[in-house]
C-alpha positions as CSV (number, residue, x, y, z in Angstrom):
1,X,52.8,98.8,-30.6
2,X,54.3,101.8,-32.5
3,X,52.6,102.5,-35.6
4,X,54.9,103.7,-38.7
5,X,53.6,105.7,-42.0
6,X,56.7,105.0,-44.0
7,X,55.9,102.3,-46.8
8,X,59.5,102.0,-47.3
9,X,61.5,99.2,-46.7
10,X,62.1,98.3,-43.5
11,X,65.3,100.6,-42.1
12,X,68.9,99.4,-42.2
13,X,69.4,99.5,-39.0
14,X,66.5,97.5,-37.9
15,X,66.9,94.9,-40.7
16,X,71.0,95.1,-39.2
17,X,69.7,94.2,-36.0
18,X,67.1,91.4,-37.5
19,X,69.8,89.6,-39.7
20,X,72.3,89.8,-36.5
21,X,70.0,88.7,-33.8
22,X,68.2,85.7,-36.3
23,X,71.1,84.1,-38.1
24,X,69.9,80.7,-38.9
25,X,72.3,78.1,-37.5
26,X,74.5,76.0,-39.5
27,X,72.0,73.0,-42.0
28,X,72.5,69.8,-39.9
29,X,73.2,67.2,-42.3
30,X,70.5,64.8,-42.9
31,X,69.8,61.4,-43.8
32,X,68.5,60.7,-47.2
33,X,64.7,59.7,-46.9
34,X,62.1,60.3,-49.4
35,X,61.0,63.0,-50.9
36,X,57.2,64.5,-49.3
37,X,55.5,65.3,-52.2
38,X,54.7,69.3,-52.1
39,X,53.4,71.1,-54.6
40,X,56.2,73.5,-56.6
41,X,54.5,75.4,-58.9
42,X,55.5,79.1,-59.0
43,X,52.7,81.5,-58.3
44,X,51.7,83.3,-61.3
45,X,52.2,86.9,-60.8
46,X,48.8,87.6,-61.9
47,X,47.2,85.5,-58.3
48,X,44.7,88.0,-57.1
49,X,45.1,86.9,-53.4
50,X,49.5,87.5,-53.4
51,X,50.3,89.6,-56.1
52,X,51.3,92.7,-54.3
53,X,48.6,95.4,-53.6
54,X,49.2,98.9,-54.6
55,X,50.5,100.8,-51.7
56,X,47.3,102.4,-50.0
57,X,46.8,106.1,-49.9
58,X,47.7,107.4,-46.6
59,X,44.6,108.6,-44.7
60,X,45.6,110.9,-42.5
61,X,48.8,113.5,-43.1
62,X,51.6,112.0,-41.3
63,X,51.5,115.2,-38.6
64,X,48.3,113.5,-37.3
65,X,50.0,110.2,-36.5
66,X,49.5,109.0,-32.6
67,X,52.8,108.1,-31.8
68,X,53.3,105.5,-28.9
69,X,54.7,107.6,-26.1
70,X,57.0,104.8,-24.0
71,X,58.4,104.1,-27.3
72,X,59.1,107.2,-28.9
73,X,59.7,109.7,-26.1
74,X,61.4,107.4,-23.6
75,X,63.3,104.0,-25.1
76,X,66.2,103.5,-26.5
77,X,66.7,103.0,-30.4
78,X,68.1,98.9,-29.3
79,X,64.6,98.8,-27.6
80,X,62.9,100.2,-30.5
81,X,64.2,97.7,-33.1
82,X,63.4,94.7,-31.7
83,X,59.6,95.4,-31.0
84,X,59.2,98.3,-34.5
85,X,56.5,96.5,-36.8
86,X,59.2,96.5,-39.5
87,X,62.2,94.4,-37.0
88,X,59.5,91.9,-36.2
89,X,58.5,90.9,-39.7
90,X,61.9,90.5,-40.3
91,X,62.4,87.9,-37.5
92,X,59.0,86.3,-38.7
93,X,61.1,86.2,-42.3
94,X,63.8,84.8,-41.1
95,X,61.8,82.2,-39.0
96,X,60.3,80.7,-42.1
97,X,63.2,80.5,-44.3
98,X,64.9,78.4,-41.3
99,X,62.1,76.2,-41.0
100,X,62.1,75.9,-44.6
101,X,65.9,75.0,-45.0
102,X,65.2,72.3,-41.9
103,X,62.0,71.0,-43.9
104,X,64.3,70.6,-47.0
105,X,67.2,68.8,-45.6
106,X,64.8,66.3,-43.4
107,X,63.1,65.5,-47.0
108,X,59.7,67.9,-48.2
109,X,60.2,69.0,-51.5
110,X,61.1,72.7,-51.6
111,X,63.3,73.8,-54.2
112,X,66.5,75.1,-53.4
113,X,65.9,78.0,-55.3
114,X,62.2,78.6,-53.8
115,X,64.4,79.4,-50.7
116,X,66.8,81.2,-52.2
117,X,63.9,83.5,-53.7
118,X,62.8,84.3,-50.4
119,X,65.8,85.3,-49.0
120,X,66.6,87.6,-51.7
121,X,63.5,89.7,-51.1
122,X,63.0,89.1,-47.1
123,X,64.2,92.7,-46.4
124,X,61.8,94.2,-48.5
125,X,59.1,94.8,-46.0
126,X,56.2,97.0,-46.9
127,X,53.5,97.9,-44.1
128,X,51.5,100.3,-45.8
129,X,51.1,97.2,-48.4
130,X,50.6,94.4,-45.7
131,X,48.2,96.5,-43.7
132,X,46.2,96.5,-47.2
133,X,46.4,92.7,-47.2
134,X,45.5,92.5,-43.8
135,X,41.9,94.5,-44.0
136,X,40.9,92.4,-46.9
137,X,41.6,89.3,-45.0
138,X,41.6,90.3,-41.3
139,X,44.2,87.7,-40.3
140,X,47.6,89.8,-39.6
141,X,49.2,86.4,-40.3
142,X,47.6,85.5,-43.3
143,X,48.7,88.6,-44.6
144,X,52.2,88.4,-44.1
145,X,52.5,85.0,-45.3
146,X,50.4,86.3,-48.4
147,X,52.7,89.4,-48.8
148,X,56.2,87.0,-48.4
149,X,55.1,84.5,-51.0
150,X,53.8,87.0,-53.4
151,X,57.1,88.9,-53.5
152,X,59.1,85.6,-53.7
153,X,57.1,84.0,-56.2
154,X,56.3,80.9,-54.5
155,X,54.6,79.3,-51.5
156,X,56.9,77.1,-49.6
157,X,56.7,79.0,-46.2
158,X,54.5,78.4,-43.2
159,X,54.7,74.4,-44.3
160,X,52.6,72.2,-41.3
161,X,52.7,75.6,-39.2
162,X,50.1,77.6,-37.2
163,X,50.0,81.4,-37.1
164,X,51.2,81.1,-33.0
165,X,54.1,78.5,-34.5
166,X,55.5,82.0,-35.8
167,X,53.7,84.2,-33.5
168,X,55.0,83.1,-30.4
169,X,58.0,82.0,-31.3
170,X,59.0,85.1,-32.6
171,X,57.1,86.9,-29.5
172,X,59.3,84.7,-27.4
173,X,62.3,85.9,-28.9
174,X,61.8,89.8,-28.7
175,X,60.8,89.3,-25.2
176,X,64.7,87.3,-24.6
177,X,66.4,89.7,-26.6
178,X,64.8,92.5,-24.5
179,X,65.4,90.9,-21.3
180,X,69.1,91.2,-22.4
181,X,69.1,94.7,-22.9
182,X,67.2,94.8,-19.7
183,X,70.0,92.6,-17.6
184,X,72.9,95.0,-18.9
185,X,71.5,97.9,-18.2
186,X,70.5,96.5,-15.1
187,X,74.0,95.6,-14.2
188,X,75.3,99.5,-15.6
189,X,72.6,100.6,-12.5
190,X,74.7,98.3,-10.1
191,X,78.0,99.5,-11.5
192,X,76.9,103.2,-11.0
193,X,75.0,102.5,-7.4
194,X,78.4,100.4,-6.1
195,X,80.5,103.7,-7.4
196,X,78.3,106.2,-5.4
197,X,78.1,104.0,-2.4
198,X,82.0,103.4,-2.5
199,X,82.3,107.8,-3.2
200,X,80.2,108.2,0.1
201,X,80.7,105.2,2.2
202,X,81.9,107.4,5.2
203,X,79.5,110.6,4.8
204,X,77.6,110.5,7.9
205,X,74.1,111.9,6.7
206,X,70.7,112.1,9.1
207,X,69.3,109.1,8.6
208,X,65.4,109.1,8.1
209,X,62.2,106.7,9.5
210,X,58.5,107.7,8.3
211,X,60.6,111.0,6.9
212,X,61.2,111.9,10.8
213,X,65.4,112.4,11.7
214,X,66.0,109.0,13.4
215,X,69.7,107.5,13.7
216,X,73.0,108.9,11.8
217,X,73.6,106.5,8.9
218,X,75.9,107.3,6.0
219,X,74.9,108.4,2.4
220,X,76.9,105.3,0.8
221,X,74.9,103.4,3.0
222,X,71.9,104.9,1.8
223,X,73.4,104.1,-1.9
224,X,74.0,100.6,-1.1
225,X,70.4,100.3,1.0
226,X,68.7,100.3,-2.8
227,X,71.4,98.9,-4.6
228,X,70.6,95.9,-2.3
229,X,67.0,95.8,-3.6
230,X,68.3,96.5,-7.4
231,X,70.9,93.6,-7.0
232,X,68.0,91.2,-6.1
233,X,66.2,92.3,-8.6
234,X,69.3,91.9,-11.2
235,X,69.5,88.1,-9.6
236,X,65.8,87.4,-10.6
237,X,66.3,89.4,-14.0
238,X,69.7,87.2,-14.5
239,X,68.2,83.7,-13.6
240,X,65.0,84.6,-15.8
241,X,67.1,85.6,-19.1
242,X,69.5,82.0,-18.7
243,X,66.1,79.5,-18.0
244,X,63.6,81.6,-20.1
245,X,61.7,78.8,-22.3
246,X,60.6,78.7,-25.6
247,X,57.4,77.0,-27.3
248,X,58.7,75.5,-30.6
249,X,57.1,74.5,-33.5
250,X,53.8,72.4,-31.7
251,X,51.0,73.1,-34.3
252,X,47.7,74.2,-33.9
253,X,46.9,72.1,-30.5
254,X,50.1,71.4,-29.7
255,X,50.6,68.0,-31.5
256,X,52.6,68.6,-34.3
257,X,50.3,66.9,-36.2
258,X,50.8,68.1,-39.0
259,X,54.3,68.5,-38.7
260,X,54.3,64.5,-38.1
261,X,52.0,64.6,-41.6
262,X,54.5,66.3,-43.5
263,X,57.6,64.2,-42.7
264,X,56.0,61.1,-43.2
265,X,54.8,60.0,-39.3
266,X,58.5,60.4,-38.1
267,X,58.8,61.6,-34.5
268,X,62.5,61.6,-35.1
269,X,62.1,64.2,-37.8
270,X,59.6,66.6,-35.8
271,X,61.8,66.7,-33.2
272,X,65.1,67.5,-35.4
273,X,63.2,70.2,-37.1
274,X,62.1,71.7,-33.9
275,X,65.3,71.9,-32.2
276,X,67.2,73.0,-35.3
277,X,64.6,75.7,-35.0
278,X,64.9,76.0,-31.5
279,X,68.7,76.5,-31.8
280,X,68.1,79.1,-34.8
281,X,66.4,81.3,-32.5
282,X,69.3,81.0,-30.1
283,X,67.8,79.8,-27.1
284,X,69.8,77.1,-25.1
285,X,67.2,75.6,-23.1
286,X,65.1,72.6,-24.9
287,X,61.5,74.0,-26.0
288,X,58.1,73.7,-23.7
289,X,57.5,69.7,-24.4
290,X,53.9,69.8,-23.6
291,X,51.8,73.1,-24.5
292,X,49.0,74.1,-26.6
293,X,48.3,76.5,-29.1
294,X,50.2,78.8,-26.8
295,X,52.8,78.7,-24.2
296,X,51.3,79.6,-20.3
297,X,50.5,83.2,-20.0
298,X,52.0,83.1,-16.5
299,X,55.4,83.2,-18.2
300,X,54.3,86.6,-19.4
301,X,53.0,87.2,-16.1
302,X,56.4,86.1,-14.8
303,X,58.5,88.9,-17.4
304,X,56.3,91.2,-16.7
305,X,56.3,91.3,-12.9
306,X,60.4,90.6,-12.9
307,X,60.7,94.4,-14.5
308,X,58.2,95.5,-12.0
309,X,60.6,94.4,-8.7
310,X,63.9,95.6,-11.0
311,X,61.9,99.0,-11.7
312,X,61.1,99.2,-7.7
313,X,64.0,99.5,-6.1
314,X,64.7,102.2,-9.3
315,X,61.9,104.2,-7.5
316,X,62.5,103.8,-4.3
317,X,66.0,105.5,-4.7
318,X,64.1,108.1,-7.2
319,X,61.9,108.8,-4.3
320,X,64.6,109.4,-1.6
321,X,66.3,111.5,-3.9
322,X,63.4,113.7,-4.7
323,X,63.3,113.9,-0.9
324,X,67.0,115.1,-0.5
325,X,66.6,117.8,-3.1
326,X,63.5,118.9,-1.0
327,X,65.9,119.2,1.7
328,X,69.1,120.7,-0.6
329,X,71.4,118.2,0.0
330,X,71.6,117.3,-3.3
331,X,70.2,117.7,-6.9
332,X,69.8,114.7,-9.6
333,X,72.1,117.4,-11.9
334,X,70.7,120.2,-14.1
335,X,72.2,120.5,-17.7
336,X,73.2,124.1,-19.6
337,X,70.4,125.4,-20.7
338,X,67.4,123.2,-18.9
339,X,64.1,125.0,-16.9
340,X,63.2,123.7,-13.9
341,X,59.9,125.7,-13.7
342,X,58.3,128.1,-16.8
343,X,57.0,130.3,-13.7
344,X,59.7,130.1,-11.0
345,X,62.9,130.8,-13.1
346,X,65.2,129.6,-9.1
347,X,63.8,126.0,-9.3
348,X,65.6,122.7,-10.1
349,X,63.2,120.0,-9.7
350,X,64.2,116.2,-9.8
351,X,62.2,115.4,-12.8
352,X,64.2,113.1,-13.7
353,X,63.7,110.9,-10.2
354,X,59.8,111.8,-10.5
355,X,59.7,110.3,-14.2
356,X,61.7,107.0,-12.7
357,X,58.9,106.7,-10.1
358,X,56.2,107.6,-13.5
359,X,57.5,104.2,-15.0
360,X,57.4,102.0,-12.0
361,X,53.4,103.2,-11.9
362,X,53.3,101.9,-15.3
363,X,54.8,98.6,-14.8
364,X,52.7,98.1,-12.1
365,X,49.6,98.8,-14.2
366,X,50.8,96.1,-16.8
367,X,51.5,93.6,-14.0
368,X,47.7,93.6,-13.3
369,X,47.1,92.9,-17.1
370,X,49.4,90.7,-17.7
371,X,48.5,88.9,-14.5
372,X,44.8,89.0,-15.4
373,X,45.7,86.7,-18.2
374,X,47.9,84.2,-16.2
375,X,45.1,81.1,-15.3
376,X,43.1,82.1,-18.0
377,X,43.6,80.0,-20.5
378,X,40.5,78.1,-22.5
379,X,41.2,74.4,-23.6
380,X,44.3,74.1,-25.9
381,X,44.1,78.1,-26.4
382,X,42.3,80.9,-27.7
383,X,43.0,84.8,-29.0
384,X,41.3,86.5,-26.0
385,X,44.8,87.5,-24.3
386,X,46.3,88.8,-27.8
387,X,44.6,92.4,-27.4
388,X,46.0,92.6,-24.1
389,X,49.7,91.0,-24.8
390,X,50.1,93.9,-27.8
391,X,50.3,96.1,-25.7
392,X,51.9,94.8,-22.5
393,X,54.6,93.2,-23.4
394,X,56.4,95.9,-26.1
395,X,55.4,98.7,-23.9
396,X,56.4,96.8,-20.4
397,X,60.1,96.9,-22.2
398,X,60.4,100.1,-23.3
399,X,58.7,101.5,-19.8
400,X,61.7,99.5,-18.2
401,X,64.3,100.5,-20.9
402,X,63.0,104.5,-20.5
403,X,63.5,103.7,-16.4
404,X,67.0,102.6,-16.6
405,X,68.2,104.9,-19.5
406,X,66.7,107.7,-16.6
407,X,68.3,106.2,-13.6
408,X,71.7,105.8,-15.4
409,X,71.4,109.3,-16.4
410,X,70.6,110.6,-12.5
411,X,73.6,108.2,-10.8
412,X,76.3,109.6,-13.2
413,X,75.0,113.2,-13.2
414,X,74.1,113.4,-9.4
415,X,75.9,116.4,-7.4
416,X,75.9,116.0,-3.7
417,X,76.3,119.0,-1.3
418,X,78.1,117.8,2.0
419,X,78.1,121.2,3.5
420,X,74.1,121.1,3.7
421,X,74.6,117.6,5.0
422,X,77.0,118.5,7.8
423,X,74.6,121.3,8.8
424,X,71.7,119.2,8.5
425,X,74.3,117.1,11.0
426,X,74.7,120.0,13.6
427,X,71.4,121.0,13.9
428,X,70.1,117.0,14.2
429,X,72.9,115.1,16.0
430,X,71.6,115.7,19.8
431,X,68.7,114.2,18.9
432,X,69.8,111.1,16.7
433,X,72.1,110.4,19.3
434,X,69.6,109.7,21.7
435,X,69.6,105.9,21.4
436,X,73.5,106.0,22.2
437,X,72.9,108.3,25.1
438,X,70.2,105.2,25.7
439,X,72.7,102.4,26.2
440,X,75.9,104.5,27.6
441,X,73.2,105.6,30.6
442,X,72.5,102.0,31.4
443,X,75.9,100.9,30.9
444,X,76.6,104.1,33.8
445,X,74.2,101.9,36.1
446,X,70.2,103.2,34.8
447,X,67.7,101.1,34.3
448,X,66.7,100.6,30.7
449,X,62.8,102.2,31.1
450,X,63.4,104.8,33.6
451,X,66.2,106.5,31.5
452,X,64.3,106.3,28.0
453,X,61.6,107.4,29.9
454,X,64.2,110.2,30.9
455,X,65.7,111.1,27.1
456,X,62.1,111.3,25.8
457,X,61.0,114.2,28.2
458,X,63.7,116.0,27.6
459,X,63.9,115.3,23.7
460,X,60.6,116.3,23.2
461,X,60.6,119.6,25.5
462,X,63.8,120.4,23.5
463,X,62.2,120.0,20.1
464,X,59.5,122.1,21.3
465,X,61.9,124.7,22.2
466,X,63.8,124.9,19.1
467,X,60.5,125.1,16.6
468,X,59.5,128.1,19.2
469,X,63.0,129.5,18.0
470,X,64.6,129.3,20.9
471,X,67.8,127.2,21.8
472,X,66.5,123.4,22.2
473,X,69.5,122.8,24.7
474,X,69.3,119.1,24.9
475,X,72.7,118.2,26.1
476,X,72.6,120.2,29.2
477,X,68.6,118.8,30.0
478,X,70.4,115.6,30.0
479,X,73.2,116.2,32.1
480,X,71.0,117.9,34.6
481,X,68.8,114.5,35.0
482,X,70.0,112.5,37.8
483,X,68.0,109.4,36.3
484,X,70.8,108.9,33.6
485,X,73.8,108.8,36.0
486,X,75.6,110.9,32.7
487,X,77.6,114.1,33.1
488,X,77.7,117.1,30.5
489,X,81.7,116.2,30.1
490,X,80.5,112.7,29.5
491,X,77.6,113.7,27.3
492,X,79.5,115.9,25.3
493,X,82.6,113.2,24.8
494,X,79.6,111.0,23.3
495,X,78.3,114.0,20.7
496,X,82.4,113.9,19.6
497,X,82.6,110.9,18.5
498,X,80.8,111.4,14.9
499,X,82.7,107.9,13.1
500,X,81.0,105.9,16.2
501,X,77.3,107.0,15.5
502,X,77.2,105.6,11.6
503,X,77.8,102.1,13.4
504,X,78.3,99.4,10.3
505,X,77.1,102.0,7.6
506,X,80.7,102.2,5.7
507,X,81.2,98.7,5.9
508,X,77.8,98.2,4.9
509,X,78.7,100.2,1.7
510,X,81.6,98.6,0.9
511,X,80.2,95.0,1.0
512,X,77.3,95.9,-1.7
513,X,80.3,97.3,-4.0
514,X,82.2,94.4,-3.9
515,X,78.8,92.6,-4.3
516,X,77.5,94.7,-7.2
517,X,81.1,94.6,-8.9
518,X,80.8,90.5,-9.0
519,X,77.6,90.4,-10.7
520,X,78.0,92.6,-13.5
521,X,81.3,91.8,-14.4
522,X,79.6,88.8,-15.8
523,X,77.7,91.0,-18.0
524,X,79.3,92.2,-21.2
525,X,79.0,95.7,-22.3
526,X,77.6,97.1,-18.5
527,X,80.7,98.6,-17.4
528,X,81.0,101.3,-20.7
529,X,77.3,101.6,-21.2
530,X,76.4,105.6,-21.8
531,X,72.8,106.0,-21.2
532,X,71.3,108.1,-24.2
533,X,70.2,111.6,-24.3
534,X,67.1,112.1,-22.0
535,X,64.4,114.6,-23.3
């Protein structure tokens, strides 16, 4: 998690993007019961364990910070916000003061005002101050809950709750608020794959097996070959964001216990309060109905290995590209003013496409983590996975948010260079024509075997011909071979017909467009989404 030396409050934009994302829902009315008795005695100021500590001195000058690198070098400021230290208290705020308000109207005593005090100073969020709190009682929770109440002046919150009532709740949350981000940037990676596949549906380019010229294929097809892979990845991605499940309110062995304490043994009540909750939090799918302490880790698994497949087909397309600029046939774009190389002033390497296939690495490494942790659960729960999820979760976001931002950047800024393709063409298209030759000599009457048999002595001693520098001279090897029944007019008609050796590939293109189009037109905000300024 990113680290921040600022004891200030918490910024306005994050606390913006806390109060818009967690806006309790509306106070179901309730039916009059009686009242729980809870004590409502203010705290006095003077309480040693929640009077606010004096901010501690900062130990280190701020220069000698370790930043987190995903974070601060690579995601986006919406990323940022909903995992910063600061934007997470303020959902954990905002959490309590809904469960309070729920508590209230199904009958425990908190005051009105109690609530209203807590809401007044829920924005002022101090780490320095609950990092203090937190080495005296080495409970993060206990902490913040000692740090809220102190500056309210009361202790209503955290009523009949455990710490992972609010810790994976509010876990739950960041992780469906970033998997929105994640689908609509997603879907702006469709939108910009469709437009370059639709640009070049019809630009025959030398298609490539184990990197080795193979058939003609075109370069929209070759758009629309990973776009394929992205849009099943955006399908998983979209399916997981609508279904993803939240925990509730369960207690500490999943219970509710004391939940069922506080409003008087009503199962009626529990479940009201958990689903007001529920709906606070703004998921639409009823909570997990039968968990432990925490929900199964295999969900995380589940996240976690979803940004994985959406960040492969990202690096697959990264790596082709990094092998067309090899060849100079195109270049990922190169801004005013950038260096390719501090030694070789001519070069313009595809950074950007190596840093895509950086991030995949990543992911993968936090697939094995998080995956390590799925079917390991002891009993009702434990805190062995917390270590791990700290780090995997925030930094599996922004490693997928810095990905997209990155490929968004390299689709819209990509030049192509058709001349270098079309000589890449010339100096290929005897060869990748081959398997044509193949069927129009056994269409003339030649058996299958003997005429490849045929094409591949002469294809090779041509290929050997041309790397000696000499002229390869395939077309008239061919026409000189009585096995293939194929004269040079004939042969040289078939080399003519360029449109007839891409086969499918513009139609091809043209159905993943229309395919990519339908899915993210579901998505609001993917068709104008501007990637942000890449370092």
């Amino acid at each position: 998690m990113t680290k921040k030396k600022s004891t200030t409050t918490t910024t306005a934009a994050a606390a913006a993007t806390t109060r818009a994302a967690a806006t309790p829902a509306a106070a179901t009315p309730a039916t009059p019961v009686p009242a729980t008795p809870v004590p409502a005695t203010p705290v006095p100021a003077a309480t040693p364990a929640l009077a606010p500590a004096p901010a501690a001195a900062t130990p280190a000058a701020a220069g000698d910070a370790i930043p987190n690198v995903l974070a601060e070098r690579y995601a986006s400021p919406a990323m940022k916000a909903v995992w910063s230290p600061a934007g997470r208290i303020g959902i954990e705020r905002d959490f309590w003061i809904a469960v309070m308000k729920a508590q209230r109207d199904l009958g425990v005593a908190i005051p009105a005002q109690a609530i209203a005090d807590y809401e007044r100073v829920k924005d002022n969020i101090n780490l320095a101050r609950i990092a203090e709190r937190e080495r005296l009682t080495l409970h993060d929770v206990k902490a913040r809950i000692e740090e809220f109440s102190a500056l309210a002046g009361h202790e209503f919150i955290h009523l009949g709750l455990t710490s992972r009532d609010l810790t994976e709740n509010v876990e739950q949350l960041q992780v469906r608020r970033s998997l929105g981000l994640v689908r609509m940037k997603a879907a702006a990676a469709l939108l910009a794959l469709a437009k370059q596949a639709r640009a070049h549906r019809a630009l025959m380019l030398t298609g490539r097996t184990h990197n080795v010229p193979a058939q003609p294929v075109t370069l929209g097809k070759r758009f629309a070959m990973f776009g394929q892979e992205l849009l099943a990845a955006f399908t998983r991605i979209d399916g997981l964001a609508a279904r993803y499940p939240v925990r509730g309110l369960k207690g500490a062995v999943g219970t509710q216990l004391d939940q069922l304490t506080l409003l008087g043994g009503s199962a009626a009540k529990v479940a009201r309060l958990e689903a007001r909750v529920v709906r606070h939090l703004g998921f639409k799918t009823p909570p997990l109905s039968a968990v432990g302490q925490v929900y199964p880790r295999s969900l995380d698994f589940e996240v976690v290995s979803a940004l994985h497949q959406l960040a492969a087909a990202a690096a697959s397309l990264a790596t082709t590209l990094r092998l067309m600029a090899g060849q100079g046939l195109l270049t990922e774009g190169f801004q005013k003013g950038q260096v390719g190389s501090s030694a070789m002033p001519h070069k313009v390497n595809a950074r950007n496409c190596e840093r895509i296939c950086g991030f995949a690495t990543i992911l993968g490494g936090y697939v094995t983590m998080t995956g390590a942790l799925a079917g390991h659960q002891w009993n009702e729960g434990d805190v062995s996975c917390s270590v791990v999820r700290r780090v995997a979760l925030p930094d599996a976001f922004f490693a997928i948010d810095g990905l997209l931002e990155t490929c968004l950047t390299v689709l819209r800024r990509m030049e192509i260079f058709p001349a270098a393709i079309a000589a890449e063409n010339t100096r290929n298209l005897p060869f990748l024509a081959t398997t044509t030759i193949l069927m129009e000599a056994v269409k003339a009457g030649a058996g299958r075997e003997t005429a490849h048999e045929a094409i591949k002595e002469h294809a090779l001693a041509a290929a050997r011909a041309l790397r000696a520098g000499g002229d390869a001279g395939l077309v008239g090897r061919l026409a000189g071979d009585a096995r293939l029944k194929l004269t040079r007019a004939k042969l040289e008609a078939i080399l003519s017909e360029d449109a007839r050796f891409v086969g499918a590939a513009p139609r091809q293109a043209d159905i993943f467009a229309a395919e990519a189009r339908r899915a993210a037109a579901r998505v609001k905000g993917a068709a104008s989404y501007q990637p942000g300024r890449l370092l």
